[in-house]
N, C-alpha and C positions, 0 to 999 in steps of 0.2 A: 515658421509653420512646419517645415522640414521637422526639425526636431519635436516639435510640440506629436508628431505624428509617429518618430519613432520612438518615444518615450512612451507612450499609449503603449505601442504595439510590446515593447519591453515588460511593461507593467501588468498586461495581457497573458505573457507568456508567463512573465513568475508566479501568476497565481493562477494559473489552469490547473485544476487533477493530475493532468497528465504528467505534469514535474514530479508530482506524490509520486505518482505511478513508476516512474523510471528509478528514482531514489529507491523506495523499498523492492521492485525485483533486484537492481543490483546486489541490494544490502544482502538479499536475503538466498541468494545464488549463489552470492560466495561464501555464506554460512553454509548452504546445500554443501557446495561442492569440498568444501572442509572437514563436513560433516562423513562424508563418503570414501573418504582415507582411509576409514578405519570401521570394519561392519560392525561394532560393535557400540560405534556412535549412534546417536540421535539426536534429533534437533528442534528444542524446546523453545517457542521464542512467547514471547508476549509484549505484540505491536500495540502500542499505546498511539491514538491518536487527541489531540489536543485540537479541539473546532477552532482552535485562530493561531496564528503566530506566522511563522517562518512562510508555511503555506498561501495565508491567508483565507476568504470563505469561512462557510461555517461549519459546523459540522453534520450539519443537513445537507450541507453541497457535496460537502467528500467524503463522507462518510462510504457510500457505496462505490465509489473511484478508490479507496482505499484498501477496502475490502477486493475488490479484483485484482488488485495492482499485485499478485501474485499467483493468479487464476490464469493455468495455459499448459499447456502439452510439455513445453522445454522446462517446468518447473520440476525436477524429478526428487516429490517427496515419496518416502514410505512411509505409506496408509498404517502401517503395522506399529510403527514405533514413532514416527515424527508427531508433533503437536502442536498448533496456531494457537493463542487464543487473543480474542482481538479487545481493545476496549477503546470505547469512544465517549469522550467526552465533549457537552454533552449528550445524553444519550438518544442517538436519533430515532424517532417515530417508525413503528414495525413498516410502513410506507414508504418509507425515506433510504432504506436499506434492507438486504439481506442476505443471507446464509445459504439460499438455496441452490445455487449454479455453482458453487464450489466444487474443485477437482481437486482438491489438498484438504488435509487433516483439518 
């Protein structure tokens, strides 16, 4: 039972958002902070999410855990030159996700 219980809890943890969430700010922090070496850099990216795999969920689930998982104060993009563009596959419902509380390009 023991186990039966923490294999749930394991299996819980690998597929919450909040894994997404931690993966793409690192990923994308140390592209920032790469980026910032040199003021003449900027920083293009195009985060492609995929509704099942590695994650798990669909893409109604994480779609908007995705989209945040780089939304915050210590993300230090410039508005003037950096660029996001997101794509999700497939494409969740204007309900299911959006654009609007972002504090990044």
């Amino acid at each position: 039972e023991k186990g039966d219980a923490t294999a749930i809890a394991q299996r819980e943890n690998l597929l919450h958002p909040r894994r997404l969430q931690q993966k793409m700010k690192g990923l994308v922090r140390a592209l920032l902070e790469t980026c910032r070496r040199s003021p003449e850099n900027r920083l293009l990216l195009d985060a492609v999410l995929v509704g099942c795999g590695a994650f798990g969920g669909s893409a109604k689930d994480l779609a908007q855990p995705f989209v945040d998982s780089i939304n915050g104060a210590d993300m230090l993009f410039d508005t003037t030159k950096d660029q996001i563009n997101f794509f999700v596959l497939p494409t969740p419902q204007p309900e299911d996700s959006t654009l609007d509380s972002l504090t990044y390009p």
